[in-house]
N, C-alpha and C positions, 0 to 999 in steps of 0.2 A: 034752187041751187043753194046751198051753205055755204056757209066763208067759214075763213078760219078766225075768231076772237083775238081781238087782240090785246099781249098781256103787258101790264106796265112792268117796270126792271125790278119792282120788289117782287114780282111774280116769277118773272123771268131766274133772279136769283135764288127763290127757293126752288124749281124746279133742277138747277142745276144741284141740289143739295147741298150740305152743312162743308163739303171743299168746294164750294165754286167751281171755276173755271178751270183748274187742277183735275178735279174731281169730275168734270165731265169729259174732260179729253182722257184720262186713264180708263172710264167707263165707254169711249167709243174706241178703244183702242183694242178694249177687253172682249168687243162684240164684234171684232174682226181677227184677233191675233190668241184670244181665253190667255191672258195673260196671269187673269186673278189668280188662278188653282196656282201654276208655277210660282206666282210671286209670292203669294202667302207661306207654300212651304219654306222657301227661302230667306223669306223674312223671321219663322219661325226658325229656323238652323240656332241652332244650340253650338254655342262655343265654351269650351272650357278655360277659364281664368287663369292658368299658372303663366306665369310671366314668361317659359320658355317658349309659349305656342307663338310669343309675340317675333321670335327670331325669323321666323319665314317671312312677316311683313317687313320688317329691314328690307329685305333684297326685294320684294314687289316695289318700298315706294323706291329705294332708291333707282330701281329700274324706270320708275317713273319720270323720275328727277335726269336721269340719262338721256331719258327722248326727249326732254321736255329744252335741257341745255342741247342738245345734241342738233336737233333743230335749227337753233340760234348761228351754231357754228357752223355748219353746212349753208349757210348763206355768205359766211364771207372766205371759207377755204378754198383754194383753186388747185385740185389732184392734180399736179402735173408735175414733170420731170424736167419740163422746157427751163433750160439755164438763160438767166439773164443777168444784169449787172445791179444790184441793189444801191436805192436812194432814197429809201425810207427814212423815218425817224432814228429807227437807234446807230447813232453816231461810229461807231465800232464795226459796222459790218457795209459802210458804204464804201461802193468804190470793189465790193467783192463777186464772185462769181456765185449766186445760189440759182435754185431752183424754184418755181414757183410755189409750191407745192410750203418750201422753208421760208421765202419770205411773206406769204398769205398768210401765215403761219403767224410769224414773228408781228406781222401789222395787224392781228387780230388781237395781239395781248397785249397790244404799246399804241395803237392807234383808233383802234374802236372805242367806244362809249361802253363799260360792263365788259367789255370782250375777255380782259383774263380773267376776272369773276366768274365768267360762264364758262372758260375752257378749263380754269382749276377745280370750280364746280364737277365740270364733266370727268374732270380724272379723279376726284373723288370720291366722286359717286361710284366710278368702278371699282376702284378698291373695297369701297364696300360693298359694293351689290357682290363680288367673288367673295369677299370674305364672310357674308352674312350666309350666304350658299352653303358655303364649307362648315359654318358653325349649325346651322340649320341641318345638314345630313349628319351632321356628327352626334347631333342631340336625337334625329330618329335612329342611331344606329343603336347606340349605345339602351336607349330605351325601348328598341323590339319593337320601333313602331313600320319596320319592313313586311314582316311578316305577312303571312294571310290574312286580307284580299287584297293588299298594301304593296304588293310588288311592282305593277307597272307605273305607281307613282314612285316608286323607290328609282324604278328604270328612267323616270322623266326626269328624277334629281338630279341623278348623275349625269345624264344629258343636256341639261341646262349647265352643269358645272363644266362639262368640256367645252361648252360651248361660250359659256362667259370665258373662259381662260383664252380661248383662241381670240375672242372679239377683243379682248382687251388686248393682247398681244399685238393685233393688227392695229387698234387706233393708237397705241402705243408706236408703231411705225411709219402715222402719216405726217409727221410733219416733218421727215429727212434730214433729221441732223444730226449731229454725230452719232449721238449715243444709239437711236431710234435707228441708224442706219448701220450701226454694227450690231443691231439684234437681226436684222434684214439678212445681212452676209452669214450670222449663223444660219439661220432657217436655209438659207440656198446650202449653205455644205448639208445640214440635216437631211433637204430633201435629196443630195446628191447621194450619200452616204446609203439610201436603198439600194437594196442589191439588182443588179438587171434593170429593171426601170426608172433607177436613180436620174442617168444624166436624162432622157426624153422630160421624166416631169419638170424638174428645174429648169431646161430650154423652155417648155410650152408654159408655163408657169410666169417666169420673168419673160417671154418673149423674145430667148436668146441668149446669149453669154452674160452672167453679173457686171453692170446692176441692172443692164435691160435698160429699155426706155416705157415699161408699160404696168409694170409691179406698182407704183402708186395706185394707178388709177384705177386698176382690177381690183387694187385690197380696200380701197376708198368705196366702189357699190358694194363689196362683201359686206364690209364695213357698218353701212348707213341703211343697207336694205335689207340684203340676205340675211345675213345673220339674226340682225335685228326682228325680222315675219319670223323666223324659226324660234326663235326666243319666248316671243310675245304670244302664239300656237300652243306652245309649251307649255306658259304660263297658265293658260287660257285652259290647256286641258287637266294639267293639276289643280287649277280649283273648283271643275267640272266636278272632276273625282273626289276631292276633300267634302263638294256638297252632297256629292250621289251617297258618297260611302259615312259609313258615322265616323263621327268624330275619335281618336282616341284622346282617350283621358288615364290618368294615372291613381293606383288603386287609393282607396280612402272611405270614411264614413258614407252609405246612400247613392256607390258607384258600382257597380256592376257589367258586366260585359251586352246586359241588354237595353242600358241609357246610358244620358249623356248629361252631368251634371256640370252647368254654367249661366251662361246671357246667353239671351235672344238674342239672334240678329240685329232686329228691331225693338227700340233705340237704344239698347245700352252697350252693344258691339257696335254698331254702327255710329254711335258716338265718341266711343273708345279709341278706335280703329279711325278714324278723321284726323282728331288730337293726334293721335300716332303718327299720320302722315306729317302733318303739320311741324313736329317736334326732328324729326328727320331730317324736313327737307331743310329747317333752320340750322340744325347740326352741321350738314352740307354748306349750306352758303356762308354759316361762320369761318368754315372751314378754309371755302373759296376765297375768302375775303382776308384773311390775317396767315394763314398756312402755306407759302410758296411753297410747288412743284415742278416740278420737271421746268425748270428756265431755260427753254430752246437756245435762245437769244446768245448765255452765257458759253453754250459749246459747241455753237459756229454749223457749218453747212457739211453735211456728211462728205467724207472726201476719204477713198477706200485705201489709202496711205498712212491714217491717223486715227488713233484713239483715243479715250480720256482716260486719265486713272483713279481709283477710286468709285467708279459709277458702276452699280447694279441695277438688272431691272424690277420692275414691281414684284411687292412683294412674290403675288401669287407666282412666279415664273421663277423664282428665286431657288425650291428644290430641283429645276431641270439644269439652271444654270450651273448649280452646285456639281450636279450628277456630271455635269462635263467636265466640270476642272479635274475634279479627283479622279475620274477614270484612268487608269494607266495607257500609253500610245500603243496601241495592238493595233493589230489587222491581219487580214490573212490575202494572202496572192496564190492563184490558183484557177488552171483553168481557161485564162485570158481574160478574169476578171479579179478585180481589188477590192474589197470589204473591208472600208478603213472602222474595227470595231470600238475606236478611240470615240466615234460619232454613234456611229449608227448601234452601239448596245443600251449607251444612256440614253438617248434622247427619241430612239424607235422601238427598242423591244423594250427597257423596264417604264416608260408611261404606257403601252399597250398591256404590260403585264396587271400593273396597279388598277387600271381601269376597267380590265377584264373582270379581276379579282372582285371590285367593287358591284361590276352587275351579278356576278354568278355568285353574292354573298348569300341571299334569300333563298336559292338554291341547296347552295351547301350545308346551310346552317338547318335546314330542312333536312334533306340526306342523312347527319350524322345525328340529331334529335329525333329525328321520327314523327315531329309537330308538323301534323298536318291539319289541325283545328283554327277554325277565324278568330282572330284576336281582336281585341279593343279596347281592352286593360294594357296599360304598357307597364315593360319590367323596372326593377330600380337596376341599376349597372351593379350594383354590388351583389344580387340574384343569379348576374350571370357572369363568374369569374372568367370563362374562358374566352367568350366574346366580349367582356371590355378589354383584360386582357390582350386579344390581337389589337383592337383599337387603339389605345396606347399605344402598344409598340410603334403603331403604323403612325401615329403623330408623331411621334419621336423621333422616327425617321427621316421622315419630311422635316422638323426644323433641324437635325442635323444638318441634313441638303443645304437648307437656306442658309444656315451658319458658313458652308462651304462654299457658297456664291461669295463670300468676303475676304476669300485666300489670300488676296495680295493685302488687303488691307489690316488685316491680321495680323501676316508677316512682318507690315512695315511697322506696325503698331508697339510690337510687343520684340521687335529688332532680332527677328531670328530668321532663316532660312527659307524661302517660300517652299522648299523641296520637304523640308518639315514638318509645316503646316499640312502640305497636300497627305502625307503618309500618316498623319495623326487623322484626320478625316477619312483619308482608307480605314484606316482602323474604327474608329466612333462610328461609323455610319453602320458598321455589324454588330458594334458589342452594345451600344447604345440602347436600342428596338431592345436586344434582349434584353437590358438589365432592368427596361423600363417597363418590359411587360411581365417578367416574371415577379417584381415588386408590387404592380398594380394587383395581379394576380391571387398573393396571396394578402393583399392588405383585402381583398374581395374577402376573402375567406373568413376573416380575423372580424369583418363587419356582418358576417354572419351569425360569427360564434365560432367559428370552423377553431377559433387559435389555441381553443380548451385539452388540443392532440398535440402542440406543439412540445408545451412542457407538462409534468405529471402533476403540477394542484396551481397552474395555472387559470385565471378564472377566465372565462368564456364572457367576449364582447357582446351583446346583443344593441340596435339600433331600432330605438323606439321612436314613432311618429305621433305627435301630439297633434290637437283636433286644431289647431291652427296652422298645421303643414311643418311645423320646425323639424328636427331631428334630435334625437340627445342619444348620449350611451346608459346600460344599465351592464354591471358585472353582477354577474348571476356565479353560485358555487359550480363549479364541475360535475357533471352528472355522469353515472356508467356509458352513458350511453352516446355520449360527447365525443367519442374518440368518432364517431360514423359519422359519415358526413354524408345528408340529404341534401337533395337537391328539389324546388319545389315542385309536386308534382303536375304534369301534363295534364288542361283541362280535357276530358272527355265530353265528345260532341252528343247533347242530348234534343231529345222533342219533346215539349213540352205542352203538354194536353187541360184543356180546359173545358169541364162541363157540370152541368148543375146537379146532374143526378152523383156525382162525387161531394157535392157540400158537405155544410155543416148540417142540412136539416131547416132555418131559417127562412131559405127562398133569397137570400142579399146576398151573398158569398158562393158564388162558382165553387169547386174543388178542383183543383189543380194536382195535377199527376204527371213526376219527370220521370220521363221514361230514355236510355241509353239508345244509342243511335245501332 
């Protein structure tokens, strides 16, 4: 019979090889799970270096930094509607009738250890995690990073952007109090304001006539669970597809539409990208910690008799709010039913319009180009007049809105008639988008060269890129041929053939042969 030898630990640890114990558990992991091949490629993931690709991780960590606060507070809020008599600490509000839901609220920012660091933390972080969204599609949009094979990561952006707007809108509503509970009362007329199945949803929805005894606690799991799995899913499948698919990068010296010039993954992304989070999540908690927000405490227990003056809600929510005020009071009666369209045009059919607009862009923009080739060069915005163009407009738009959530304060502001204000925003909110895209429009042209048509010995702008990434101008004389304006052309989709018997003769050098699809 044999035994097995027994080894002493300087044995033992070179067996384990030059990572130890690391290095053996990854190896028996590999011989049940083949982890290496997966890992390696990944580790090898080439990123490109320009500082815009860094916008998309804004909103990963700060979504981070969401759960991570979000957590925290979910242990000491209590969802509920049940009214009791307050004897907390803050001095001003004992003795009054709140709800649980407002005073767990109020003893989480005044009574906790950290507690408003981490709830201001958490409103923080969603402003940015929406706003880094919003700046992140704005920068694929404008740069064609939609395109082919890029679409149903375009469809998952916009889905996470509906989807942060509504989550924020709801934690935005759970601590009931004034402000947070007249955003509440709008959503119930919005949802009323559907034609025919209006009033059912808002009964079954609040559980009854406003304000219901059950709207907390329903928006509180939407809140903390639902929303949140669909988010993080989301998340999870865009960067599934950012690693399947190549990377885009932006054109330049040694890039081409068949690589990828950057970092590795491993270590100089993965070092970058840590610092990153790091830097973030400090921004935030500087933020939580010297930045007051939303001071529940100061505007008292929702009471649907009373409002505040002067309070708008967050930003991102700020063009819906707008779109309400300036609407004019329509509606139509007919039939034996009311369509009050003072609600239900701004706040149900133009956010379903915008949104529509936004998925079926990669579509359209296909359609009327005829590009139907895989990209991975993306464009500069000034390449493509008519598509930054709409863009623009469509910003402009949107902070008109937001400007128009501030009518009263405006009005009181600047001592003139709130009737005023609203009919100057009637008006801005059309003439605005256009003046803003037809300027972007042709300043596109003018950074092409296009402006050489404008006047007759006008000199013709050109934008030149230097091998450090800057930009400069050069004025070039007018040529005959200036007056025509190209556009760059459409790459055609080739095969490209490799074989020895096309060399050079050598026997070291293939001969490569591109041949048209």
């Amino acid at each position: 019979m044999s035994t097995t030898p027994v080894r002493t630990k300087r044995q033992l640890r070179a067996a384990r090889g030059p990572y130890g114990r690391v290095g053996q558990i990854i190896d028996e992991l590999d011989d049940r799970f083949g982890l290496a091949r997966g890992g390696r490629i990944f580790l090898d993931k080439i990123f490109p270096d320009h500082w815009s690709f860094m916008l998309g991780e804004i909103a990963l960590y700060s979504f981070v930094v969401l759960v991570a606060t979000g957590i925290f507070l979910t242990l000491y809020y209590v969802p509920s509607q049940s009214v009791s008599i307050y004897h907390g600490t803050y001095a001003p509000l004992r003795g009054q009738k709140v709800t649980a839901a407002y005073a767990s609220t109020v003893n989480l920012s005044l009574s906790v250890r950290a507690g408003l660091l981490m709830r201001q933390m958490h409103h923080w972080a969603a402003d940015i995690f929406v706003g880094a969204i919003v700046i992140h599609m704005a920068r694929i949009f404008f740069t064609g990073a939609f395109r082919k094979p890029r679409e149903l990561n375009w469809t998952i952006g916009i889905t996470l952007l509906m989807l942060s707007l509504a989550n924020g809108f709801i934690g935005y509503s759970l601590p009931d109090d004034l402000i947070s509970g007249t955003g509440l009362r709008i959503m119930y007329s919005i949802v009323l304001s559907i034609p025919f199945v209006g009033t059912y949803l808002a009964f079954w929805l609040f559980g009854g006539n406003y304000p219901g005894t059950v709207i907390i606690p329903r928006l509180f799991v939407i809140h903390v669970l639902i929303l949140p799995a669909i988010i993080a899913a989301l998340i999870g499948a865009h960067l599934a597809l950012l690693v399947r698919q190549k990377h885009t990068q932006f054109p330049g010296k040694g890039r081409t539409e068949d690589n990828v010039v950057g970092s590795p993954m491993y270590p100089t992304f993965m070092a970058k990208t840590t610092g990153y989070l790091f830097m973030i999540t400090a921004v935030i908690t500087v933020l939580g910690g010297i930045a007051q927000i939303n001071p529940i405490w100061q505007f008292g227990q929702y009471q649907a008799d009373k409002i505040s003056y002067a309070v708008q809600p967050d930003w991102y929510m700020g063009w819906l709010d707008g779109a309400l005020r300036i609407m004019p009071s329509w509606e139509f009666a007919g039939w034996g039913h009311t369509i009050p369209f003072v609600v239900f045009l701004p706040a149900v059919v133009f956010p379903g319009m915008i949104f529509t607009l936004c998925y079926a862009w990669p579509a359209i923009e296909r359609k009327f180009t005829g590009d139907n080739v895989i990209h991975h060069l993306l464009d500069r915005p000034r390449d493509r007049p008519k598509r930054t163009a709409a863009g623009a407009a469509m910003i402009a738009l949107m902070f008109t809105l937001l400007g128009a959530s501030a009518t009263d304060v405006l009005a009181n502001f600047f001592q003139v008639s709130l009737n005023e204000v609203l009919w100057t925003f009637r008006v801005l909110v059309f003439v605005v988008p256009i003046v803003v895209g037809f300027f972007t429009w042709r300043i596109c042209l003018e950074m092409q060269g296009g402006g050489a048509s404008i006047g007759k010995r006008k000199r013709a702008v050109l934008m030149i890129r230097t091998e450090t990434g800057e930009y400069r101008t050069v004025e070039t004389e007018p040529q005959p041929d200036d007056e025509k304006e190209e556009l760059p052309p459409i790459p055609v989709p080739v095969r490209i053939e490799v074989g020895a018997e096309r060399g050079d003769g050598d026997g070291h050098q293939p001969g490569v042969r591109v041949v048209p699809r």
